[in-house]
C-alpha positions as CSV (number, residue, x, y, z in Angstrom):
1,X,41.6,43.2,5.0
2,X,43.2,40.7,7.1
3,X,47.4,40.9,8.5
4,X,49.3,38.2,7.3
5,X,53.2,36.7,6.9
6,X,55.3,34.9,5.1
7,X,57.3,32.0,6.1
8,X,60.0,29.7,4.1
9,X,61.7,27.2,5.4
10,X,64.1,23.9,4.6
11,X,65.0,21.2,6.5
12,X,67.3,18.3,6.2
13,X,69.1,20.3,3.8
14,X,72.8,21.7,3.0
15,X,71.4,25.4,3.5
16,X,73.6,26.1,6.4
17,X,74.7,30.2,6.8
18,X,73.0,33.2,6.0
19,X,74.9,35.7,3.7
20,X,73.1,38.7,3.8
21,X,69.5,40.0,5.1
22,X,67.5,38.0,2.6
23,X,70.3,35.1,0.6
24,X,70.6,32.1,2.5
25,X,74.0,30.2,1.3
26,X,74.3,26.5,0.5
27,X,77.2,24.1,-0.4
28,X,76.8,21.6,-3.1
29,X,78.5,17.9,-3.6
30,X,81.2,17.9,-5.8
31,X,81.0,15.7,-9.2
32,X,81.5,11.9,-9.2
33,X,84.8,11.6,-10.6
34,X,83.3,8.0,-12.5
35,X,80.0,11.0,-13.7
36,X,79.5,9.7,-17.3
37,X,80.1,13.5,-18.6
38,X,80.2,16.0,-16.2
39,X,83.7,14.6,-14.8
40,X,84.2,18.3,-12.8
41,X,83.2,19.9,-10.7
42,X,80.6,22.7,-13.0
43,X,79.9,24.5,-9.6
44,X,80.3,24.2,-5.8
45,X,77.2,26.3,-4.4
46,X,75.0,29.2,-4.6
47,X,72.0,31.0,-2.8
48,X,68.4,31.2,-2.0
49,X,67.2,34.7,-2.2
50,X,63.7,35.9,-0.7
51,X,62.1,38.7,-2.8
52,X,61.2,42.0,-0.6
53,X,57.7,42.6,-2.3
54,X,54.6,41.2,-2.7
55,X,52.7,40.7,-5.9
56,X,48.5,41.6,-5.8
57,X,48.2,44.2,-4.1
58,X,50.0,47.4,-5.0
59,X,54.0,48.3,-3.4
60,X,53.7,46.6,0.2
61,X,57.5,46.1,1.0
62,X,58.8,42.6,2.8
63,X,61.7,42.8,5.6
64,X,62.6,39.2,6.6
65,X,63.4,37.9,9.9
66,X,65.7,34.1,10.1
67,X,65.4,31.9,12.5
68,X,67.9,32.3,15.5
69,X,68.4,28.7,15.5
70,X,69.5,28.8,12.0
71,X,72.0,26.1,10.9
72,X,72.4,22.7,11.6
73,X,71.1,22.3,7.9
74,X,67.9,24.2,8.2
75,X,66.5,27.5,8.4
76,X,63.4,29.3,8.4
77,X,62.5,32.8,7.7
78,X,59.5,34.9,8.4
79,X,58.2,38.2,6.8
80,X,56.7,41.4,8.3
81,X,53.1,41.0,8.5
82,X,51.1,42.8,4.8
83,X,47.6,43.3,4.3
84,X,45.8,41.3,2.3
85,X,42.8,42.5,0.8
86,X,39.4,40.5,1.4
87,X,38.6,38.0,-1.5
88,X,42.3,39.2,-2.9
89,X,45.2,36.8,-2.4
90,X,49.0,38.0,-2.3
91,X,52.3,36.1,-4.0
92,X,55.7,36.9,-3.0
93,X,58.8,34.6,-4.7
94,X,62.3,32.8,-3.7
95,X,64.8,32.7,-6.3
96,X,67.7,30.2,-6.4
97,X,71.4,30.6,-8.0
98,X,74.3,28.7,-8.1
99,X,77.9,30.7,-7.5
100,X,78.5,31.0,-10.9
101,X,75.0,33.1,-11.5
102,X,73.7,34.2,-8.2
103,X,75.0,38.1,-8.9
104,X,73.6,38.7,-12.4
105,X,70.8,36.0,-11.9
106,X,69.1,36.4,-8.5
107,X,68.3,39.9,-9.9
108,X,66.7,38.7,-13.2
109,X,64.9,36.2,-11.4
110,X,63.2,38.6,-8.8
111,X,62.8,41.8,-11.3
112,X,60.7,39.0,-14.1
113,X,58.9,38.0,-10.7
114,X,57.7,41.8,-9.9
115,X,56.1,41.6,-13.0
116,X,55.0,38.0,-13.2
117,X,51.9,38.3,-15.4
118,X,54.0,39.7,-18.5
119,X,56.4,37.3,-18.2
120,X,53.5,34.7,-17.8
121,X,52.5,36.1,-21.0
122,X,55.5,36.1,-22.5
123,X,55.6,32.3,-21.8
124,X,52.3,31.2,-23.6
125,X,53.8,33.1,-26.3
126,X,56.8,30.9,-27.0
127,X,54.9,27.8,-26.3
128,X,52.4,28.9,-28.9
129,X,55.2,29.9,-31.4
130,X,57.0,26.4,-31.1
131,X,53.3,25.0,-31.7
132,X,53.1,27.0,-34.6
133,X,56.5,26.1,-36.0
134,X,55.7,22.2,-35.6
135,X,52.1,22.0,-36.6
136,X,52.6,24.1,-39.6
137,X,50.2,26.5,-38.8
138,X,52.2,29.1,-40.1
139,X,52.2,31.2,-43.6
140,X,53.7,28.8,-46.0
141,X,54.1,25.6,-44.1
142,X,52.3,22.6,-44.7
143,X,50.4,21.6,-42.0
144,X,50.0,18.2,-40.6
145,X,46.8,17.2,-41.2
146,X,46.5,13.7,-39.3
147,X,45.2,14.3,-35.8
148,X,47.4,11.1,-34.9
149,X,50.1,13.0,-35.6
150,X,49.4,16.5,-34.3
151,X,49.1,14.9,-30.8
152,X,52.4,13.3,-31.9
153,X,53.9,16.6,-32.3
154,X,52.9,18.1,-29.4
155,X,54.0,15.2,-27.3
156,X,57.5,15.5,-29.1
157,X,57.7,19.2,-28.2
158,X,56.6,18.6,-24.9
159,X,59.4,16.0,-24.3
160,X,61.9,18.0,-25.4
161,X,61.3,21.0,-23.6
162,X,60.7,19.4,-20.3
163,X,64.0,18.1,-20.5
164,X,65.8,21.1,-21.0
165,X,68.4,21.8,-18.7
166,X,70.9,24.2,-17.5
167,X,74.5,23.7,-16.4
168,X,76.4,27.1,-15.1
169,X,78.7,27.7,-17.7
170,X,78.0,25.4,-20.4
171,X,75.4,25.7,-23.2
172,X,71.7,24.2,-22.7
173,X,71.1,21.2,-23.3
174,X,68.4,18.4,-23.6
175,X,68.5,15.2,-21.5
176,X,67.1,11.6,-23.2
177,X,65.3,11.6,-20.1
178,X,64.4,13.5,-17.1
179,X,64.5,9.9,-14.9
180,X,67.6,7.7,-15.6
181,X,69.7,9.9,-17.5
182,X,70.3,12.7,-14.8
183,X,73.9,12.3,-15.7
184,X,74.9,13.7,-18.5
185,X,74.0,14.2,-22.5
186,X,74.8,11.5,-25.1
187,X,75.9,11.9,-28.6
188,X,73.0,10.1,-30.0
189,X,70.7,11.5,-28.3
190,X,71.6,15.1,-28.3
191,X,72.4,15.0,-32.3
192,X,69.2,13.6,-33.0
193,X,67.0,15.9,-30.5
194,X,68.9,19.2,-32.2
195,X,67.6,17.8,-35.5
196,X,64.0,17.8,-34.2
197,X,64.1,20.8,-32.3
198,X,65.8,22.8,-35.1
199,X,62.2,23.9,-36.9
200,X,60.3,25.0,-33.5
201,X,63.8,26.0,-31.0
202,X,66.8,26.6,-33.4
203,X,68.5,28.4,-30.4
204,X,68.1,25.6,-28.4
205,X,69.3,23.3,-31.2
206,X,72.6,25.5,-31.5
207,X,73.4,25.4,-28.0
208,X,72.3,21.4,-27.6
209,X,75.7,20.5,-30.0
210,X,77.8,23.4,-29.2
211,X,77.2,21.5,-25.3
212,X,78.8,18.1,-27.3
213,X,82.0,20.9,-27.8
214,X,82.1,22.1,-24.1
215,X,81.7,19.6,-22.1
């Protein structure tokens, strides 16, 4: 086995104070008042959290160490050294929150990271259900039996999923396009992408119009 650390770092950034012994606070830009939907301010910062384990090699515990000329924008932070095992390689994670979820959040994030491969797992899953669901592949649908359009539906699904997006305390939503549109939802849009997605992602679906409501 060989000794080894750890180290994260931003620069250039708004990352400017430390708030505990492993969450580095940032500030955030308020909202354009002219923003084409999101007219307020939805949230005004959050944190960066380092995880204090590794993954790969059994319960090896992380203590981290910040720069002492943190500020000024930047930071960096190191990790006590672990032992990685020959021909073995060792993952540790960084979660980030905004204010609104960085209590509840950060904690999800890191626990799901502790146990990556399940929730890996869990991943392929979905994607495979919403495969399913659009194919018609499953019990009693009719399934699409143009190759064309197979690739055209799993194009479709991959658009729309790619472009989902989170807002801190809004519902999901979809954008028209992950470059260009990184305003806002439309109406046209987000009607007619809860119609497609309401076979493979109905939750999704419910959330994309109920966003139309809350925003």
């Amino acid at each position: 086995p060989v000794s080894a650390m750890f180290k994260v770092g931003a620069a250039a950034t708004n990352v400017t104070v430390a708030k505990a012994q492993r969450t580095v606070g940032f500030g955030l830009p308020r909202a354009s008042p002219d923003s084409p939907c999101f007219a307020t301010e939805a949230f005004d910062g959050g944190s960066l959290r380092l995880a204090d384990f590794v993954v790969g090699s059994g319960s090896q515990p992380l203590v981290w160490t910040f720069d002492s000329q943190f500020g000024a924008g930047s930071f960096a932070a190191t990790s006590s050294a672990v032992s990685v095992p020959a021909g073995k390689e060792l993952v540790t994670f960084v979660s980030i929150a905004s204010a609104q979820e960085e209590d509840v959040s950060q904690r999800h994030l890191l626990k799901n990271a502790s146990r990556a491969s399940s929730v890996f797992a869990g991943a392929v899953r979905r994607w495979n259900g919403y495969l399913s669901e659009i194919l018609g592949d499953n019990a009693g649908s009719q399934p699409l039996a143009s190759v064309d359009m197979r690739w055209a539906a799993v194009k479709s699904v991959q658009t729309l999923i790619y472009n989902w997006r989170i807002v801190p305390g809004l519902p999901d939503g979809v954008l028209p396009s992950y470059t260009g549109y990184e305003g806002g939802m439309w109406s046209w849009d987000t009607y007619k992408q809860a119609v497609g997605m309401a076979s493979f992602a109905p939750d999704l679906a419910r959330q994309q119009l109920r966003l139309l409501v809350a925003a």
